[in-house]
C-alpha positions as CSV (number, residue, x, y, z in Angstrom):
1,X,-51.0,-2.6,-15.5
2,X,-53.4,-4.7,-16.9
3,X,-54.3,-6.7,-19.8
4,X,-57.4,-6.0,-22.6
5,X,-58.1,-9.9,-22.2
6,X,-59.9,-11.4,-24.5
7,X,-63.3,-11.8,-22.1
8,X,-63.2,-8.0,-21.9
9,X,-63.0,-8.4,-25.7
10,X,-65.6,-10.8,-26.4
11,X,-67.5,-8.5,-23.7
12,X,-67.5,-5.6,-26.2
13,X,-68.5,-7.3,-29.1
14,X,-71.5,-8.8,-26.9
15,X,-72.6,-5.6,-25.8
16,X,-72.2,-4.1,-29.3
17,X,-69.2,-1.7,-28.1
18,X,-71.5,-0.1,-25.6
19,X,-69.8,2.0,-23.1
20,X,-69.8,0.2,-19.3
21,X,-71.3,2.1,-16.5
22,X,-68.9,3.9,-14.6
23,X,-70.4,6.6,-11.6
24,X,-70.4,10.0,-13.1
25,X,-70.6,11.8,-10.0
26,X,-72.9,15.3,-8.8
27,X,-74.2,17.1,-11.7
28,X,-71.4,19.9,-11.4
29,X,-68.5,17.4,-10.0
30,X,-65.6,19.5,-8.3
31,X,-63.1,17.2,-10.3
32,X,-63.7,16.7,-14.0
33,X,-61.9,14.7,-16.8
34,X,-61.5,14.6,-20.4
35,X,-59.7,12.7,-23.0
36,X,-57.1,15.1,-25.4
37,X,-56.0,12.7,-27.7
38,X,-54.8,8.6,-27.9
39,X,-52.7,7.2,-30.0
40,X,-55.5,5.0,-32.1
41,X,-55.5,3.5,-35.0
42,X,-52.7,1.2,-33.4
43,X,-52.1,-2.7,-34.5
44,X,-53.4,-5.4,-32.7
45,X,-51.4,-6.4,-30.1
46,X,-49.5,-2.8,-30.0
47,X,-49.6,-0.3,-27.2
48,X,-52.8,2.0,-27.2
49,X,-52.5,5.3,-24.9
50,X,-54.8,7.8,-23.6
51,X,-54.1,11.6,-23.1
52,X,-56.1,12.6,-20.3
53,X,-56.5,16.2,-18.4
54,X,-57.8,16.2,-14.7
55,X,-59.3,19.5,-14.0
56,X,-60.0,20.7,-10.5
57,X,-62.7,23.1,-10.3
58,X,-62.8,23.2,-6.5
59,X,-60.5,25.7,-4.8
60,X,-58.5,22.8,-2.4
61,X,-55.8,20.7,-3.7
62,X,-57.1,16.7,-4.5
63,X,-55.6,13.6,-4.8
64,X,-57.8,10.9,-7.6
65,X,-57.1,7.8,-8.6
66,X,-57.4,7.7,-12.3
67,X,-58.5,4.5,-14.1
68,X,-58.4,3.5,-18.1
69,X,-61.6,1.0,-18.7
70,X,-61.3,-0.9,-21.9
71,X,-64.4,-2.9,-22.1
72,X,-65.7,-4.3,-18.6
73,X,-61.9,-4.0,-17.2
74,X,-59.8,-1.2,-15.6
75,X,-56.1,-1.8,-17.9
76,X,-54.4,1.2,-16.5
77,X,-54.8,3.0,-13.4
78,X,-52.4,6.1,-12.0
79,X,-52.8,8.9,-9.3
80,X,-52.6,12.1,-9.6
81,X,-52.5,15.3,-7.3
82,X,-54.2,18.7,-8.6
83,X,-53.8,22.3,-7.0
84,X,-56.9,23.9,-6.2
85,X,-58.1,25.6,-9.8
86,X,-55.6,23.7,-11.8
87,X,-55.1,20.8,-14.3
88,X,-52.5,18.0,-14.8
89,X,-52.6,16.0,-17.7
90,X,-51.1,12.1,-17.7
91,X,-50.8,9.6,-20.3
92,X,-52.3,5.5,-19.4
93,X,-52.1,2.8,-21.8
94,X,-52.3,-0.6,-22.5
95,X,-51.3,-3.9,-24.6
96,X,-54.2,-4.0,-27.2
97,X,-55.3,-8.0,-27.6
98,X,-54.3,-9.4,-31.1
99,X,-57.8,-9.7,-32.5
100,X,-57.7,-11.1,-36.2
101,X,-60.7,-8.3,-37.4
102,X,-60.4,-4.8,-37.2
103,X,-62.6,-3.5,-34.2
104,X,-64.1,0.0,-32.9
105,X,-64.9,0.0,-29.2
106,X,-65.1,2.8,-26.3
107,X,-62.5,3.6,-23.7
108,X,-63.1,5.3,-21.1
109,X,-60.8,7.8,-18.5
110,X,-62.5,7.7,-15.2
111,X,-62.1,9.3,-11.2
112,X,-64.9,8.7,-8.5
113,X,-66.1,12.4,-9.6
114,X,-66.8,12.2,-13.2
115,X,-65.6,10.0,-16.4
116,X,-65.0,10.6,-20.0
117,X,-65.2,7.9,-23.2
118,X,-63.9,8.2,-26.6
119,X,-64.2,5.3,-29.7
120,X,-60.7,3.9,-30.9
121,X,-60.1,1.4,-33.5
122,X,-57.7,-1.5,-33.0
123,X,-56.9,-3.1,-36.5
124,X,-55.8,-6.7,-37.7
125,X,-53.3,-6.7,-40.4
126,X,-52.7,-9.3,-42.7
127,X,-50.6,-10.8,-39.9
128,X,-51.3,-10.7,-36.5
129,X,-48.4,-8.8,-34.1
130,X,-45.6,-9.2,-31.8
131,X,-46.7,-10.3,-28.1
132,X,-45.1,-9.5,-24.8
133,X,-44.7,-13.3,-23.2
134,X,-42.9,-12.6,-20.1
135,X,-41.2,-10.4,-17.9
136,X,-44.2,-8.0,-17.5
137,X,-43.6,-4.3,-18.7
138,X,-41.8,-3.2,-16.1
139,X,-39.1,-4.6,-13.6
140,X,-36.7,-3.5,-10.8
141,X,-33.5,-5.0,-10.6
142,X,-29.9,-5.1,-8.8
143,X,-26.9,-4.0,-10.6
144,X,-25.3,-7.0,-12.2
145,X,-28.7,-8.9,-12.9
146,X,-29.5,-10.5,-16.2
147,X,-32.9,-10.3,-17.3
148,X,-34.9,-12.6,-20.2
149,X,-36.9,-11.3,-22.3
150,X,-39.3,-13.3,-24.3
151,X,-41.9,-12.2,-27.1
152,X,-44.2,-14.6,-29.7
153,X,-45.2,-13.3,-32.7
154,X,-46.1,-15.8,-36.0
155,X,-43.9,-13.3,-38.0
156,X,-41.4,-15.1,-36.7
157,X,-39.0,-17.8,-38.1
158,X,-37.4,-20.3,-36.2
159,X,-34.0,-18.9,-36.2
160,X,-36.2,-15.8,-34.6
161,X,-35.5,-12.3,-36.4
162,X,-36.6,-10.0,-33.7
163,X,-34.5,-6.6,-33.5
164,X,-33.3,-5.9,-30.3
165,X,-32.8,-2.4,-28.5
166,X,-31.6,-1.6,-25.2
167,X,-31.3,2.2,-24.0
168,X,-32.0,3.0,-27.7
169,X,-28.7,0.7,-28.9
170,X,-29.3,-1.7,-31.1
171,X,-28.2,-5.5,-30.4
172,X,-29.6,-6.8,-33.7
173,X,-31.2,-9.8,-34.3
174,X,-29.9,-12.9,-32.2
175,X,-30.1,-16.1,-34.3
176,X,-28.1,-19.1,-33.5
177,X,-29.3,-22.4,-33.0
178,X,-30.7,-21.9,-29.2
179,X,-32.9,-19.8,-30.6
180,X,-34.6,-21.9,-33.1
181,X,-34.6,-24.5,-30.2
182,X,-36.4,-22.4,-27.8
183,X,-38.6,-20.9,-30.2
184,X,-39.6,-24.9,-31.5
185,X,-40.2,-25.9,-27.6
186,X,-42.1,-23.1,-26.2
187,X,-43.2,-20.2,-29.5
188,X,-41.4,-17.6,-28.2
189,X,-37.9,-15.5,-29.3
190,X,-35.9,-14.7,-26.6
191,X,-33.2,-11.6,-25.3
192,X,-30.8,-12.0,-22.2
193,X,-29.1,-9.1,-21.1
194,X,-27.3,-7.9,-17.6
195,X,-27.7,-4.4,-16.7
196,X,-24.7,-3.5,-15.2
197,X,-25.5,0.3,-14.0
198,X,-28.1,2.0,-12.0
199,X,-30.9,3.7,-13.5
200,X,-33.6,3.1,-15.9
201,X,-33.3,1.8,-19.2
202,X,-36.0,1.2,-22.3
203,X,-35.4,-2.5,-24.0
204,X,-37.7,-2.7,-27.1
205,X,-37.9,-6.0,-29.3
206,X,-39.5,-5.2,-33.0
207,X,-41.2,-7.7,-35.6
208,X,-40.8,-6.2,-38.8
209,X,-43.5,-7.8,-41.2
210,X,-42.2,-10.3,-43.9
211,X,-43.8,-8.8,-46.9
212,X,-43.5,-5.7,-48.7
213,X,-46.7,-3.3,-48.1
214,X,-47.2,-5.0,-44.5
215,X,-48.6,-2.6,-41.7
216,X,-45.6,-1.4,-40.4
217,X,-43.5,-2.4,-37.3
218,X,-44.9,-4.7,-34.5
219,X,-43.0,-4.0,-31.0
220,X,-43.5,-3.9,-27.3
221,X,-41.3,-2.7,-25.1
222,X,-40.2,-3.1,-21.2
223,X,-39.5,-0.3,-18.5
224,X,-36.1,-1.9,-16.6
225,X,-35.1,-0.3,-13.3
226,X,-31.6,-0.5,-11.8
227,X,-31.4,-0.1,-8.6
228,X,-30.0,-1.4,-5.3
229,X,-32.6,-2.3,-3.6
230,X,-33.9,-4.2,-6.5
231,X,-34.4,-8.1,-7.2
232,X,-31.6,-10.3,-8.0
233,X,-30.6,-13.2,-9.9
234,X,-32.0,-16.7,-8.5
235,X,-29.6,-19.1,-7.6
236,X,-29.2,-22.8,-7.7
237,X,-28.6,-24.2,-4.3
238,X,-28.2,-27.5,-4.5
239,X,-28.1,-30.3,-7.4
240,X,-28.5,-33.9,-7.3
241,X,-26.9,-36.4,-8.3
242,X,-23.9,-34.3,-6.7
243,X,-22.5,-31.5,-9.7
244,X,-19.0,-33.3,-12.2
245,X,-19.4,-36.0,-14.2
246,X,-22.2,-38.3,-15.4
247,X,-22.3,-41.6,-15.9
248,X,-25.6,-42.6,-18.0
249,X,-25.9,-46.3,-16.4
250,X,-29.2,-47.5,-19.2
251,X,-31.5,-46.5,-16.9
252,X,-33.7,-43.4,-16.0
253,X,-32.2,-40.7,-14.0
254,X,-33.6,-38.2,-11.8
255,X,-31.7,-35.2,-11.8
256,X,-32.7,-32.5,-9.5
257,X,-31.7,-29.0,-8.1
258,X,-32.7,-26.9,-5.5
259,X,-33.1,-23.1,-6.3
260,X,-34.3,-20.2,-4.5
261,X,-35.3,-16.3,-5.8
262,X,-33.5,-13.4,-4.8
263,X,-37.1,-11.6,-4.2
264,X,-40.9,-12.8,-5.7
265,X,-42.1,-16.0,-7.0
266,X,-39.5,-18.6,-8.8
267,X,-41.5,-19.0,-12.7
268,X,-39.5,-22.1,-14.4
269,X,-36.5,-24.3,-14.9
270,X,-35.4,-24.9,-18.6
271,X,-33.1,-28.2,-19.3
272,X,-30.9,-27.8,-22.0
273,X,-28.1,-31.3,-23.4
274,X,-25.2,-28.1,-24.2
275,X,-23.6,-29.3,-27.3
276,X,-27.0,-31.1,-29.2
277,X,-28.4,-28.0,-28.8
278,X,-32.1,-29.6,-27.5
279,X,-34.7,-28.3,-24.8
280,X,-34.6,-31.3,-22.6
281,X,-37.4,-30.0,-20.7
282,X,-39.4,-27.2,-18.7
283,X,-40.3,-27.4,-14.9
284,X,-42.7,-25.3,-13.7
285,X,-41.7,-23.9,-10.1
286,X,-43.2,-21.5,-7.9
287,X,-42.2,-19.9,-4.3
288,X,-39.0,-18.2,-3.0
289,X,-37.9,-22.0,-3.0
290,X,-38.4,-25.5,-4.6
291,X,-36.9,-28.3,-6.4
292,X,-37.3,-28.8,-10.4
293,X,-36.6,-32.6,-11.3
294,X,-36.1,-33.8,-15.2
295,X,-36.1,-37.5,-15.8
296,X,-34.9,-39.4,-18.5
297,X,-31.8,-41.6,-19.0
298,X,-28.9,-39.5,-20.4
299,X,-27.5,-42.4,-22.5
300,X,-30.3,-42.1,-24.5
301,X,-28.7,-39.1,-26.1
302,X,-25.5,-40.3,-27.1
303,X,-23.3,-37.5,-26.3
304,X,-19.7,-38.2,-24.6
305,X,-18.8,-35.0,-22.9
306,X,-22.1,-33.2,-23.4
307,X,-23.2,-30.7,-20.6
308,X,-26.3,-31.3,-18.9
309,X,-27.1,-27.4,-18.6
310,X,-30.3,-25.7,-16.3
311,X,-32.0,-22.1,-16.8
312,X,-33.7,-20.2,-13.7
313,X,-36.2,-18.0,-13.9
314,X,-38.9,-15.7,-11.7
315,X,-41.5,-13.9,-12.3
316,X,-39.8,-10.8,-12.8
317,X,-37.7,-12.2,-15.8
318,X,-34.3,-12.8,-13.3
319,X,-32.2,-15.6,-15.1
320,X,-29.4,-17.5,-13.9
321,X,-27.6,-20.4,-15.9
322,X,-25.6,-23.2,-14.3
323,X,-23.9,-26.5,-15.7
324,X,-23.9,-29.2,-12.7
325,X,-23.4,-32.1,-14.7
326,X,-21.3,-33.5,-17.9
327,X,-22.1,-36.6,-20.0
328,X,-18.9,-38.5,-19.1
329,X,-19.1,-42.0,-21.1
330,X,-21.5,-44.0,-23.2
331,X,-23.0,-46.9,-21.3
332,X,-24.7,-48.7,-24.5
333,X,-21.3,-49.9,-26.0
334,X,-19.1,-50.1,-29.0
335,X,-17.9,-53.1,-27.7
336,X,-15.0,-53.5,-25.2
337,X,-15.5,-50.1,-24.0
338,X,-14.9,-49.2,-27.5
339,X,-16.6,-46.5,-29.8
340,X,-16.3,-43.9,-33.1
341,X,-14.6,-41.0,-32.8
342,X,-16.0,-37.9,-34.4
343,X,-14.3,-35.1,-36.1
344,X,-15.4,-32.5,-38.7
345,X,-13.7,-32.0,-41.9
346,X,-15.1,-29.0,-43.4
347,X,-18.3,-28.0,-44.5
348,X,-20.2,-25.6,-47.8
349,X,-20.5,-22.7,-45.4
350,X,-21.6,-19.9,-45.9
351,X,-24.6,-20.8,-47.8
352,X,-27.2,-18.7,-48.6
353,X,-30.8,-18.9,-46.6
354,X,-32.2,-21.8,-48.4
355,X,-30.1,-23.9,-49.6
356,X,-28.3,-27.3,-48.5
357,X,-25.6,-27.0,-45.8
358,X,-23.2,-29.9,-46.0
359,X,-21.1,-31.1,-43.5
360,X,-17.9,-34.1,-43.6
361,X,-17.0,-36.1,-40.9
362,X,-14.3,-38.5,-40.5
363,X,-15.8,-41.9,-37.7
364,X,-12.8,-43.8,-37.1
365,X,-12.7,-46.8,-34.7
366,X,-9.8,-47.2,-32.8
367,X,-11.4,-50.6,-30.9
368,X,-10.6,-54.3,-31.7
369,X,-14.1,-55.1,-33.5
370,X,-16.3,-53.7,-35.8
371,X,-19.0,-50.7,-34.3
372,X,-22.4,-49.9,-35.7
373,X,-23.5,-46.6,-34.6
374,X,-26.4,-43.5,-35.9
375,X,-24.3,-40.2,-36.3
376,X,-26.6,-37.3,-37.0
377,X,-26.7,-34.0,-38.0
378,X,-27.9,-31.3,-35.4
379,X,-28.6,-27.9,-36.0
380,X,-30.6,-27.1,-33.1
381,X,-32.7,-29.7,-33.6
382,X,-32.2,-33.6,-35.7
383,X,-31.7,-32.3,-39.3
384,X,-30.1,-35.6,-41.2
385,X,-28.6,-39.0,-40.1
386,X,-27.4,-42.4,-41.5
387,X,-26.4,-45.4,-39.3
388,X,-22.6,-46.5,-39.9
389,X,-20.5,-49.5,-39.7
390,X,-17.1,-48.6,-39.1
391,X,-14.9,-51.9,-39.4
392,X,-12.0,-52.3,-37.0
393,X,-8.9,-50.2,-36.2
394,X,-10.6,-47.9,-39.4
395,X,-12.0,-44.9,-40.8
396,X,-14.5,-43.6,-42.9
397,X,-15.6,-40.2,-43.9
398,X,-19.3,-39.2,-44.0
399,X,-20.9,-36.1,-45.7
400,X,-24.3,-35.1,-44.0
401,X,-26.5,-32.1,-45.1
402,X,-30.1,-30.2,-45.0
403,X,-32.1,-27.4,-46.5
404,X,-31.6,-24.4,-44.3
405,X,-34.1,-22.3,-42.7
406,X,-35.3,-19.4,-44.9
407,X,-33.7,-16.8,-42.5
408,X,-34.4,-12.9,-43.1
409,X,-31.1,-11.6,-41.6
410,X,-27.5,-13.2,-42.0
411,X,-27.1,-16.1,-38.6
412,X,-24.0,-17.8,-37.3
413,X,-24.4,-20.9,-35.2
414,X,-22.8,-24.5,-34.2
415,X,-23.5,-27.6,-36.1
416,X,-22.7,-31.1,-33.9
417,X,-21.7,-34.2,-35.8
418,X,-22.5,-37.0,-33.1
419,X,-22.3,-40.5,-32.9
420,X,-23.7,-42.6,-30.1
421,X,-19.9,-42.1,-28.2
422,X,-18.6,-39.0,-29.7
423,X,-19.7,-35.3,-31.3
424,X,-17.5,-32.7,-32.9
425,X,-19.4,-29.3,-33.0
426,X,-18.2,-26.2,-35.8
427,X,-19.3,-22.5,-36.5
428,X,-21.2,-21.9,-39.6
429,X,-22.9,-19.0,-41.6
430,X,-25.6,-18.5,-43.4
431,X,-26.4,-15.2,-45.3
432,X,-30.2,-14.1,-44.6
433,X,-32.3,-13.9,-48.0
C-alpha cells in the first residue's frame, strides 16, 4: 500500500483540491464504480477507507484492477473479479499524512473503465497523531519469529505510554528504561513480540491524548501473518573481536559482526552498553548480508562486567538480539589494579511521577592507596553524578537522586550506580500521575 506523502499533499493544496485526471472510459463503460461510504472525518495521521462497489453491466465475468488516488498518487490498489450482471463491493484505505490544518480534498476510486470521486476531510487536532515508523502494515512471518514494532507520536513521553494490543489482548504500556533510551536516540516507542502460532493476528499500538477534551484515540495498526513459508529472524554470523570477554585497552575499538536475513533486505544494527542502559549506536545495513561496525573505546564507559549487546533488524520488522562481548576490566586505573566497589543500599522507591528518586550507595576501596573516581546515576540515560575520593582500605556511602519523568501510567525499571570500575543496578517504581 502506499503512502498520502506530503508532495501528493502539497500537490492538493497547489491545485486547490482539484480532482486529478484519471480516464473515465466509453460513455456507457461495461464496468462502473461508485463510492458507498469512507470513514472521513478521520485524524491526521489515522487510517482513511473507501467503500467501493464495482458493477458489471456487461453479461461476461471481468477481472479490474481497482486503484484509491489521493491527490496525484495511487495509495491503495486491489483486484477484484465480477460475474457477468453483478457487483462486489471492497474496502481500500490508507495512512492519512499528519497535516497540522484541517484539510478537504477529493479521493477518487478508479478501474481503466470508469472512476468515481468523493471530498473527505482530514483534521489536525490540537496535537498531531500517532505514526507508523516501521514494519510496514503488513508482514509474513515463520512461527517462532519476533517482530518490532515501532511508532512516533509527540504525545509521547520518554518513558513511552503507548498501549499495546495483540490479537485484541492487551500488553499495556511497556515503560522501562530501554524505552526512554530508544525513544531519546531515534523518536520512536517500540513493541517486540514472537508469534508463536500460525495464522493471522491484528497488533494495534494507541496514543491516547494527554489532555482532557483531546480528539480521541490516535492508533495504527499492523496485519501479522504466521505462516511457514514466511521470513525468519536474521541471525548474527560472525563477531569480531572473537565473542567473551573484553578488555578496553585506552584505545578505540572496532567491534564488528556479520549478519545475514532470513528473506528481504537487512534494515539496521542497534548497539546497546546492557547494564548503563545507553544506545551506543545505529548502523545502517542493507542486503541479505553485511557487516555493521561501531567504534569507540569501551573504557570510556566505565562499566566492569557490562554487556556490549547488538539488535538486528530487516525490513520486514524481524529482530534478533545477541550479546558477543562483556566489559571485563577497567584499563584507566584505580591504581595497582585497584578500584571502588559499588553496591546499592536502598532507595525512596516508589515515588510518585514527579518527584525526586533517591538512591544510596556504599564505594569502598579495598586497594592500598587512595581512588578518585565519577560514580553516576543512570536511569536510561546520565541523570546525577559527583566525583569521589575514597581513601584507602575504606568506605563511604553516597546518596544520589533526580526528578522523575512525568509518566502517565505506573513504570518499573533498573537504576545503575557506577563508578569508573564497578556498577550495582536495582528495580524501582514509580506510580504514573
Amino acid at each position: 500500500m502506499g503512502v498520502y506523502t506530503r508532495r501528493a499533499y502539497l500537490g492538493l493544496l497547489a491545485s486547490g483540491g482539484a480532482l486529478v485526471s484519471v480516464t473515465p472510459g466509453a460513455a456507457q463503460p461495461t464496468v462502473v464504480v461508485s463510492i458507498t461510504e469512507t470513514n472521513a472525518p478521520v485524524a491526521a495521521g489515522a487510517e482513511l477507507s473507501v467503500r467501493a462497489r464495482v458493477e458489471n453491466r456487461s453479461g461476461s465475468t471481468v477481472t479490474r484492477t481497482v486503484h484509491l488516488v489521493a491527490g496525484e498518487e495511487t495509495v491503495d490498489s486491489r483486484s477484484v473479479t465480477v460475474g457477468g450482471g453483478s457487483s462486489e463491493t471492497l474496502t481500500l484505505a490508507y495512512e492519512t499524512y499528519p497535516v497540522q490544518q484541517d484539510v478537504t480534498f477529493p479521493v477518487t476510486v478508479a478501474t481503466d473503465d470508469h472512476a468515481a470521486a468523493r471530498q473527505v476531510s482530514v483534521y489536525a487536532g490540537d496535537e498531531p497523531g500517532v505514526r507508523r515508523v516501521h514494519p510496514p502494515k503488513e508482514v509474513t512471518v515463520s512461527p517462532g519469529t519476533t517482530v518490532m514494532f515501532e511508532v512516533a507520536s509527540p504525545l509521547l513521553g520518554s518513558f513511552g505510554g503507548t498501549e499495546w494490543t495483540v490479537g485484541g489482548e492487551s500488553m499495556g504500556p511497556i515503560g522501562d528504561p530501554w524505552q526512554a533510551a530508544y525513544y531519546d536516540h531515534q523518536g520512536a516507542d517500540y513493541f517486540q513480540h514472537t508469534f508463536e502460532s500460525a495464522g493471522t493476528t491484528p497488533v494495534r499500538a494507541v496514543v491516547d491524548p494527554p489532555h482532557e477534551g483531546g480528539a480521541g484515540e490516535h492508533a495504527v495498526e499492523w496485519t501479522v501473518h504466521v505462516d511457514g513459508d514466511g521470513h525468519g529472524p536474521p541471525s548474527v554470523d560472525a563477531v569480531r573481536p572473537s565473542g567473551g570477554a573484553l578488555t578496553p585497552t585506552g584505545e578505540t575499538v572496532d567491534l564488528e559482526v556479520d549478519i545475514s536475513s532470513s528473506g528481504g533486505d537487512l534494515e539496521r544494527v542497534v548497539w546497546w552498553m546492557h547494564q548503563y542502559d545507553v544506545v551506543l549506536g545505529v548502523s545502517e545495513v542493507s542486503g541479505a548480508q553485511d557487516t555493521a561496525t561501531y567504534t569507540d573505546d569501551a573504557a570510556s564507559f566505565g562499566c566492569h562486567t557490562c554487556d556490549i549487546v547488538v539488535w538486528v533488524i530487516d525490513e520486514h520488522g524481524c529482530f534478533v538480539e545477541e550479546n558477543p562481548w562483556r566489559i571485563d576490566e577497567h584499563g584507566g586505573g584505580g591504581g595497582d589494579g585497584g578500584g571502588l566497589s559499588v553496591s546499592i543500599l536502598g532507595t525512596n522507591a516508589p515515588v510518585h511521577a514527579g518527584q525526586v528518586l533517591s538512591v544510596t550507595a556504599r564505594l569502598e576501596n579495598p586497594s592500598a592507596q587512595a581512588v578518585t573516581e565519577t560514580v553516576q546515576l543512570l536511569a536510561g540515560e546520565v541523570v546525577d553524578s559527583r566525583t569521589v575520593t575514597v581513601a584507602a582500605g575504606s568506605a563511604v556511602t553516597l546518596t544520589l537522586g533526580y526528578e522523575t519523568y512525568p509518566v502517565r501510567r505506573d513504570v518499573t525499571f533498573d537504576v545503575t550506580v557506577a563508578a569508573e570500575t564497578g556498577s550495582a543496578t536495582q528495580a524501582v517504581t514509580v506510580y504514573g500521575g
